[in-house]
N, C-alpha and C positions, 0 to 999 in steps of 0.2 A: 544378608543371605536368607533370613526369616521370610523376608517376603516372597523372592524366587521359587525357594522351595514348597512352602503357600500354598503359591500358585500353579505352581507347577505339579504337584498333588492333586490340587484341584483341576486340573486338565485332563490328566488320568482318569482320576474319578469320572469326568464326564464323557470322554471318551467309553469307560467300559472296562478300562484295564485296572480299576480295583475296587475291589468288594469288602470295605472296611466292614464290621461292625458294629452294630445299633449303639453299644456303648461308647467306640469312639468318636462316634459326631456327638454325642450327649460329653463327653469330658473334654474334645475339643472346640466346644458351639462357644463359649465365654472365652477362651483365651484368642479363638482367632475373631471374635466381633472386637477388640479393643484393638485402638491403636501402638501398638509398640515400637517404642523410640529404639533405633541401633545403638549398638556399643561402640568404641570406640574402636575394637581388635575387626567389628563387620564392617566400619565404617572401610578401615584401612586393607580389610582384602576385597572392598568393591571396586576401591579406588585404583587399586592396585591389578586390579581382574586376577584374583589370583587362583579362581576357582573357573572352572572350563563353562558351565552354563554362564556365570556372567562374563565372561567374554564374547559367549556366539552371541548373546543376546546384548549387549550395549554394543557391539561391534556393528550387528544388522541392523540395528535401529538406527544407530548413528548413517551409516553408508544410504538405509533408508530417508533420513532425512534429509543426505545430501543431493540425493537423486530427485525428490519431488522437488527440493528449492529450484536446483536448476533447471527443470523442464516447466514448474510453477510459476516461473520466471518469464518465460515467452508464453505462455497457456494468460498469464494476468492481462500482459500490455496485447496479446490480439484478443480479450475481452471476450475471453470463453467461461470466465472461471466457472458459473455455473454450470457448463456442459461437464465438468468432471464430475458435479455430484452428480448427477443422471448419470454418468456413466460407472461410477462406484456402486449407484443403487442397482443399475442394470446388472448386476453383476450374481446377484443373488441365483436368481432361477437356475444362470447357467451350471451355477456350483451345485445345485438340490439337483438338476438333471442331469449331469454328469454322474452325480453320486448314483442315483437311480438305476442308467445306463450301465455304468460299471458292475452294480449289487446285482444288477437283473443277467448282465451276460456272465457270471458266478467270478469276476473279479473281486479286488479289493477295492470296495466302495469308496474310501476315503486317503486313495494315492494322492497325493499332492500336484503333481503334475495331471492327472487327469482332469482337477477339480478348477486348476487355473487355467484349464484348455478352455475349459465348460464357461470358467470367468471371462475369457481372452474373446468369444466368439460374442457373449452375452453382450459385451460391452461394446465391443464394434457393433453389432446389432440395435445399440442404446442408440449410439451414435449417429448412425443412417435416419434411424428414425426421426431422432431429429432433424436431421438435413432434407431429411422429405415432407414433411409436414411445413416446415419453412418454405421448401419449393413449391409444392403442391396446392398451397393454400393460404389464406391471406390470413392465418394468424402470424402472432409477432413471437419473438426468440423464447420469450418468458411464458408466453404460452405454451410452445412445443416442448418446452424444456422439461413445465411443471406436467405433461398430458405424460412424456416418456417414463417422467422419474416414478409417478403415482402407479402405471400400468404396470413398470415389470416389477417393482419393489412388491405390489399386491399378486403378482404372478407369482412373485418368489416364495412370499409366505404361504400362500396359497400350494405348492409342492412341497414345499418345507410341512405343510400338516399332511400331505398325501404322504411323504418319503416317511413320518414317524411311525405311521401304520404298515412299513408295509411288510412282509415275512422275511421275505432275505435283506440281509443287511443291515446293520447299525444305523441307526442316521444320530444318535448321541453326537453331541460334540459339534455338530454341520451349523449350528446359532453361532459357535466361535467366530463363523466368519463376517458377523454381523458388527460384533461388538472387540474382534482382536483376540490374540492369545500368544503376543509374546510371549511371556513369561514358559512355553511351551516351544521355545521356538528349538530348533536340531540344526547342529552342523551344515545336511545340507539346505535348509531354509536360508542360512546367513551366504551359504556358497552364493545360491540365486540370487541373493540379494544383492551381492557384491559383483556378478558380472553383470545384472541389470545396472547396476547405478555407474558402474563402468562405461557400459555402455552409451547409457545417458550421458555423461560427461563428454565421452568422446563425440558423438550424433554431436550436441552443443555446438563445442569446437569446431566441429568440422562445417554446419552451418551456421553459424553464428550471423555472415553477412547475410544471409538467407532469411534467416527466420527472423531479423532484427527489420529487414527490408519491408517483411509483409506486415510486420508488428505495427509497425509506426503508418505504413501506407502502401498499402492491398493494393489498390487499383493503379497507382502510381507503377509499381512491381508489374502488373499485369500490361500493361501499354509498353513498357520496356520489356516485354519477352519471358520474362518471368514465369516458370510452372507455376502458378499461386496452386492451384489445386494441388501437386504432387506435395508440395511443402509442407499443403496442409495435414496433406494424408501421413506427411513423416512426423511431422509435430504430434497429430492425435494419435499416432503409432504408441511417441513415445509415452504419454498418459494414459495411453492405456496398459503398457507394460510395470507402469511406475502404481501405476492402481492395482492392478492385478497382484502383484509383488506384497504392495502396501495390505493387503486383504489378511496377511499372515501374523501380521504387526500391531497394527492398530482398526482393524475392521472398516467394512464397506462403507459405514457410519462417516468415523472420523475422517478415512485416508483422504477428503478431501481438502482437511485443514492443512496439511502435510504440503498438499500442495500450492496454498491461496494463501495461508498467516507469513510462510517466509517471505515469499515476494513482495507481500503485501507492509511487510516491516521494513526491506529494501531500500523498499521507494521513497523513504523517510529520509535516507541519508544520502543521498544522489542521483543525477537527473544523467549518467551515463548508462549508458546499457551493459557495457563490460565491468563496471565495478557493481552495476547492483545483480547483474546475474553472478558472481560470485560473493558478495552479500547476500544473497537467498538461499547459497547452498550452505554457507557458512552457518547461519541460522538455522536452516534446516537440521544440518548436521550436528549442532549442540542440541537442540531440543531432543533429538533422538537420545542425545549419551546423557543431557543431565537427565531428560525424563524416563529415559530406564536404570540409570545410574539409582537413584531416588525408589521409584517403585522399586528393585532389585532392596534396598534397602528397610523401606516400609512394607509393614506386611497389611495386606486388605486392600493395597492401590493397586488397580491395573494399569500395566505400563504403558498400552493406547491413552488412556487418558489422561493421565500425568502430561506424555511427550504434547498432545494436544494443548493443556493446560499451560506448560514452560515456551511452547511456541506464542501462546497469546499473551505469555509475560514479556518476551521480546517484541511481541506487536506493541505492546502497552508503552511498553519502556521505549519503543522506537517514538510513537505516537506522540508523547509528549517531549521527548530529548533529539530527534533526530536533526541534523547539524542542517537539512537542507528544507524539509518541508514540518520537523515537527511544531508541535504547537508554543511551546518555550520561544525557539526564534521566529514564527510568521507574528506570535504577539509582541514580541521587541520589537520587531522590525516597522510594523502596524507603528506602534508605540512612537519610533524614532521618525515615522514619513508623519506623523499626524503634527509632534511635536515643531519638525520642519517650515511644514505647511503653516502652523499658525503663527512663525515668528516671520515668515516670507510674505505672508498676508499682512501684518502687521505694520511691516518695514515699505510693502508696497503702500499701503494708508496713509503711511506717515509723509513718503516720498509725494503723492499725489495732492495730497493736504499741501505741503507746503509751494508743490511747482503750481498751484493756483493762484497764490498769492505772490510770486519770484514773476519776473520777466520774464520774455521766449528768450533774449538774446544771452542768457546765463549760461553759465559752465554748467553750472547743477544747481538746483532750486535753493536758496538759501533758508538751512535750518529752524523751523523756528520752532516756539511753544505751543504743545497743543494740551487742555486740559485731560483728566482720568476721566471724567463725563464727557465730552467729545470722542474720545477713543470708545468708549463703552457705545456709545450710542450708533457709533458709524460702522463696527463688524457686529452689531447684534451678539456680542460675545457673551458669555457669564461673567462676572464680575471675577471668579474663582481662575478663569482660564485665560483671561485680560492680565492678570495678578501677575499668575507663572508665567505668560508669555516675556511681559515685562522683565518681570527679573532674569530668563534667559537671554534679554538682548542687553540688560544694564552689565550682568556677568561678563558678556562677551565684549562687550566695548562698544557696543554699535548701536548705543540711544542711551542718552546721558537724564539724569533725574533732577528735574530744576526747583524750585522751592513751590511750595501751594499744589503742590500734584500736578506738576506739570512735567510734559518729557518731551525730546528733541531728537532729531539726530545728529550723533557725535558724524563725522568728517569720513570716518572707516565707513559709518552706517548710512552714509548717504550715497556711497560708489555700489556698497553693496545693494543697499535698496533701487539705485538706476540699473542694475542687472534685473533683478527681477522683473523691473515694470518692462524695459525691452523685450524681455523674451515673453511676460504677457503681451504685449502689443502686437509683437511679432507673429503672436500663434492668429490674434485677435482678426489683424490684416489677411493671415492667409488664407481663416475661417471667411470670408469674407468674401476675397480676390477668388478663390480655385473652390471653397464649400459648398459657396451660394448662401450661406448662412445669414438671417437677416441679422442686422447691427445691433437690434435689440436684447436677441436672445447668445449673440458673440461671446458676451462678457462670463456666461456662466459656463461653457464650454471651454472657453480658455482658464475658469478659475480650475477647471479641474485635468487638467493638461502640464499646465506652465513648471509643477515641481516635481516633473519626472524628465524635464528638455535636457537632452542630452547633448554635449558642444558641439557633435557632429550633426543633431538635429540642426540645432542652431543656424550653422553654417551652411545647412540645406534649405530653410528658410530665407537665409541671406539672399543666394540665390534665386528661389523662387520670387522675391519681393526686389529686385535689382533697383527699386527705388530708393531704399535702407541702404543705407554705407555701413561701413561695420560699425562705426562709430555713431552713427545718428539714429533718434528716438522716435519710431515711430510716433504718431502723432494719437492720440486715442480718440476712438471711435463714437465715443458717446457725445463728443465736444461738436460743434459746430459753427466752430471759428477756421473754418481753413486748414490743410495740411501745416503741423508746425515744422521747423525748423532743426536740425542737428544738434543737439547739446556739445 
């Protein structure tokens, strides 16, 4: 609670609503620059929410972050994500002229909803712009993007030093919305927050087929009837309501993390759209509760950037653990198709080695010895990687170790290695018959093909090569003795 209260002090403060003291910023300048560990009695009434500010405030933050995963969700995969920062940064001016407009007609400068009205227009206004600048002229996305973000962010600061000067009206406190001011956050801040991210949820739902449609393929959508454009307008609706919102939280700065690190950790742990748009809100939503949970408990952390921080620990932790793209299984995986490959290449070696010296009219090539220099010499291997392949096929059964460094294929290793050399011949023939591919350059196109054929490939080749029985070996291409024979 040290740090809430902090903070929340300090919001006051800059707002205007108190006037401590020369002495007490001098007796509290040392105790609030340290970091102070919680007790165990704050730990347990943070956890607990048993005090009313850390409930509105881990409660909006949370619902906050459930909101942007799920709209950051479809905003990622139709490949906007930068248009949200430009539209956070646009966001600026609207809030300094709002404030302006309001102090100047003798209202309250710094209504909440006036200022997110001021947000609301600013940021559609980001937006347009950038869709005109795209249409209007032959720069590309990352131009228009960076010409809006730099224009109104410098327009903003720019009224942001006019609004400081001016007679009527405060402008103290109008920087919060740069950089966030949970720890400041009221009752009704978490309301809004909670019918916006409501909202959101339900928009989702309700078009999920929709906006899943234009995500993956726009113009596909558009041929079939599709409003792509209305879609779009309700998509960037909702980013802009979930930014605007997010302004209160964690500032025009961050709120674009809010929207882009959830989705963005998602997409680590599956290739569905309905599990990973509720993976992004899910993410979203803890980032919000531990990282205001945490600042709420340290004092001197703001709670925008904590939640930012604990959403790039789930990106992190997505990034290397994630079950379907992280980098832990694509390097297994790598790992286990490499491993494959060089014992498949090895068995086809050994297979081809010995049906040169075997009759055409044999079942399968009869076994023989070939030395460790022979094998070294004929896959250009390392001597290191010849080693382990070896010992992977001795383990398994399927190439037997004869005396003087010699090896063979065991009986199992000879059916298996006449699989592979088929379905290489097979690909080799139809690179060949239907590619146009010349015969010379066949062979390395098929070596990098053949250990991903799948049996229904397979039996689609069959097919296409109606000359192959299922049972008979293509003849190889490199040879120039005649189509051979069926094994």
């Amino acid at each position: 609670m040290t740090g809430l209260r902090t903070r929340a002090a300090s919001a006051a403060l800059a707002a205007g609503m108190l006037m401590p003291p020369v002495s007490a910023w001098a007796a509290g300048s040392l105790a609030e620059s340290a970091l102070e560990w919680p007790s165990r009695a704050e730990l347990i009434r943070v956890i607990s929410l048993q005090d009313y500010n850390t409930r509105v405030v881990v409660i909006g933050a949370t619902l906050l972050g459930a909101a942007a995963g799920l709209v950051g969700a479809f905003l990622l995969l139709r490949k906007r994500a930068l248009l949200s920062d430009t539209l956070s940064h646009a966001t600026l001016p609207g809030i300094v002229l709002a404030f302006m407009i309001m102090s100047a007609a003798g209202g309250e400068g710094k209504s909440l909803l006036g200022l997110m009205a001021g947000a609301t227009v600013f940021s559609v206004l980001g937006t347009l712009s950038v869709m005109a600048i795209r249409r209007w002229s032959r720069l590309k996305d990352d131009a228009a993007l960076g010409i809006s973000l730099s224009v109104f962010f410098g327009l903003g600061i720019s009224l942001l030093g006019i609004a400081t000067r001016m007679e009527t009206g405060n402008a103290a406190g109008l920087n919060a919305f740069i950089y966030g001011k949970t720890a400041s956050m009221l009752f009704f801040d978490a309301l809004l927050i909670t019918l916006a991210a409501l909202g959101a949820a339900l928009f989702c739902l309700a078009f999920f087929k929709e906006f899943g449609l234009i995500c993956f393929d726009a113009d596909y959508a558009a041929t079939q009837g599709w409003p792509v454009g209305w879609l779009d307008l309700i998509l960037m609706s909702l980013v802009v309501i979930v930014t605007v919102i997010g302004l209160q939280a964690v500032g025009l700065i961050l709120v674009v993390a809010l929207l882009i690190i959830p989705p963005s950790a998602a997409r680590f742990w599956t290739r569905r759209l309905s599990v990973m748009l509720w993976l992004s809100g899910l993410i979203g939503a803890l980032s919000g509760l531990i990282g205001s949970a945490v600042s709420a408990l340290m004092a001197n952390l703001p709670a925008g950037a904590i939640i930012v921080l604990v959403a790039a620990g789930f990106f992190l932790f997505s990034l290397f653990l994630g079950t379907d793209r992280g980098l832990v299984r694509i390097t297994a995986e790598r790992r286990r198709l490499a491993g494959r490959i060089a014992r498949e290449n090895l068995l086809r070696t050994l297979f081809e080695m010995d049906e040169a010296l075997s009759t055409p009219q044999a079942e399968l090539p009869q076994p023989r010895d070939h030395t460790y220099e022979t094998l070294l010499a004929e896959r250009s291997w390392s001597s290191k990687q010849l080693r382990r392949t070896l010992g992977k096929l001795i383990s398994r059964g399927l190439i037997e170790a004869r005396p003087e460094k010699r090896y063979r294929l065991t009986e199992s290793g000879s059916r298996t290695a006449a699989e592979v050399v088929r379905k290489h011949r097979l690909w080799e023939a139809y690179l060949i018959a239907h590619a146009d591919v010349a015969t010379a350059q066949v062979d390395m196109g098929a070596d990098k093909i053949e250990h991903v054929l799948e049996p229904e490939m397979i039996r689609e080749l069959e097919t296409l090569l109606p000359e192959y029985s299922k049972a008979g070996m293509p003849a190889s291409p490199h040879r120039f003795d005649g189509p051979k024979g069926g094994l």
